[in-house]
N, C-alpha and C positions, 0 to 999 in steps of 0.2 A: 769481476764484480757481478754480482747478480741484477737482483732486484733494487731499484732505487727508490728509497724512502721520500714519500709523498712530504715534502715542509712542512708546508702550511696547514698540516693535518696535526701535528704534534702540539700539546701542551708544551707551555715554555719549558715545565721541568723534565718534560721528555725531552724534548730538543736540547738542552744542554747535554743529558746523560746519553745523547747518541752521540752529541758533537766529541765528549770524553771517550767514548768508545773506541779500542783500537779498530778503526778502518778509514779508508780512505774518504769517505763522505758521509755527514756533511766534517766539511773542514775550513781553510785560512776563505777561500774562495765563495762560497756560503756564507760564512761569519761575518763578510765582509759585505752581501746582498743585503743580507740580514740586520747590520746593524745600518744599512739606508736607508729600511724598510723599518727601522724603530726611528730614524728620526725624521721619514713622512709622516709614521702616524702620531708622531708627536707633536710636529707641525702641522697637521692636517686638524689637531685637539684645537690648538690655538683657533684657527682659522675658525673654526665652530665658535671656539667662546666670542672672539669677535663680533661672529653674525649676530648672535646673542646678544651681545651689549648695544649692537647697530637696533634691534628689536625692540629692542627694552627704551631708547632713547627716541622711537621713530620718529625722527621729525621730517617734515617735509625737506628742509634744507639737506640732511645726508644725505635723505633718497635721491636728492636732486646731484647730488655732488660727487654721485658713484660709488660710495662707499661699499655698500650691500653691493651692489656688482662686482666689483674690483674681489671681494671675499668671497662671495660665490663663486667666482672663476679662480682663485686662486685655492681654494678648497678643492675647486675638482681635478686642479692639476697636480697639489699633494696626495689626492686618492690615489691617480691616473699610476704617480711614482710609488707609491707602494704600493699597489700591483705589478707594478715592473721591476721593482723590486725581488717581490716573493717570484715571480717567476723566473728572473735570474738566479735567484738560489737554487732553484729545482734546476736550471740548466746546466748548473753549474757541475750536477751529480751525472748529467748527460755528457757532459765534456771529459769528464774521469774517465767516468765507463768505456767513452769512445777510446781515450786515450788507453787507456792498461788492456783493450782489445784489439788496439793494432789498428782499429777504423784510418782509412785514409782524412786525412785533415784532423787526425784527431791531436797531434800536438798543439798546433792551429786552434783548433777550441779550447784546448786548457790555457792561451792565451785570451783568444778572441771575449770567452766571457767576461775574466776580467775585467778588461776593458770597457766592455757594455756596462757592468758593475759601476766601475770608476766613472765613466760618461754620466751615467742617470744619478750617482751620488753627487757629480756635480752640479745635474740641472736641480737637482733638491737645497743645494748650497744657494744654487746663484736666486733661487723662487726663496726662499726665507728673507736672502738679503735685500731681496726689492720691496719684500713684502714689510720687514721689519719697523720703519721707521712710521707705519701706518697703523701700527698695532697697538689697540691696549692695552696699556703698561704695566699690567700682573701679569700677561702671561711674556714678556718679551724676556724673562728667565730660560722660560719655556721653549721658546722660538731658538735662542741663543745657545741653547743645549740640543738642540736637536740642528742646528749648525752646525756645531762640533762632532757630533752624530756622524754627520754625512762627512763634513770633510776628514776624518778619521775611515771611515767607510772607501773613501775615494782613495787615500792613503795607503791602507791596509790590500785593495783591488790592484792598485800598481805595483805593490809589493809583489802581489802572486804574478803577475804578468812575469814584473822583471828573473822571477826565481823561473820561472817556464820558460824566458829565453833560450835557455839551454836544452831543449829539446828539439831544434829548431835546427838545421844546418847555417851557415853566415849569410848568406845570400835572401832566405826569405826574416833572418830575424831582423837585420834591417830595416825593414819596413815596418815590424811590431815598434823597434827603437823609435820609430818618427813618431808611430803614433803615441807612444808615451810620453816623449818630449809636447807631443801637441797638448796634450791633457796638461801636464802639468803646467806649460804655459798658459793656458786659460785659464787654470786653477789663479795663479800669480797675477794674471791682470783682472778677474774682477775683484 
């Protein structure tokens, strides 16, 4: 592999027509950063319109009652995940590279990102679902589709791990096993 295509520099319609492209990156493992990172910033939209209606209704009693707080910090922590997002996608073209070059730990990365993938779509899962019941009620469409977002993203991220097992000799995929078992259990309990 050569050169590795900068993300978050593409236009959407470029980024699809590379992700179509016969090569190895971007692909399942990107796609799957990638669709976390549409549903922060789709939840990150929400979080704004919020702060908006918290504005537009200023009363003493919200400001007193955390509202605007609670959305400002919850806004910055939807930003925070779609940047770690987008940066998961670009590593994710680091972990190929390493991998089809023989890099030591490089099968290792073509799991380990996943996983970081699947982790941050969850913590975007678990921040909508705290945040949802707080929300005003036009955008919780909004909110609830970019739920789905993530936990499809989280889905899609364990998917690539499990298919990169196989690169792995038994001894260290074991331990990738657990931690995919661990994810998907905290997926299940919140």
């Amino acid at each position: 592999m050569e050169d590795i295509p900068v993300i978050k520099d593409y236009r959407l319609a470029a980024y699809f027509q590379e992700l179509s492209a016969d090569s190895l990156y971007p692909s399942a493992g990107s796609s799957a950063a990638m669709t976390a990172a549409h549903a922060a910033a789709l939840f990150a939209m929400a979080c704004r319109v919020n702060l908006r209606k918290i504005e537009e209704c200023s009363s003493k009693r919200e400001a007193r009652n955390g509202r605007k707080d609670f959305w400002q910090d919850t806004l910055h922590n939807a930003d925070l995940l779609l940047k770690q997002s987008l940066a998961l996608a670009q590593e994710d073209g680091f972990a190929i590279k390493d991998f089809i070059e023989g890099t030591p730990r490089g099968a290792e990365r073509a799991i380990d990102i996943p996983l970081k993938i699947a982790r941050c779509a969850g913590e975007i899962t678990a921040l909508i679902i705290r945040a949802f019941s707080e929300s005003y009620a036009p955008v919780q469409a909004d909110m609830e589709c970019a739920r789905c977002l993530a936990e499809g993203s989280r889905e899609a991220a364990l998917t690539v791990a499990r298919y990169n097992l196989s690169l792995l000799n038994q001894d260290k995929r074991e331990s990738y096993v657990k931690q995919i078992s661990k994810i998907e259990q905290d997926a299940s309990s919140s």
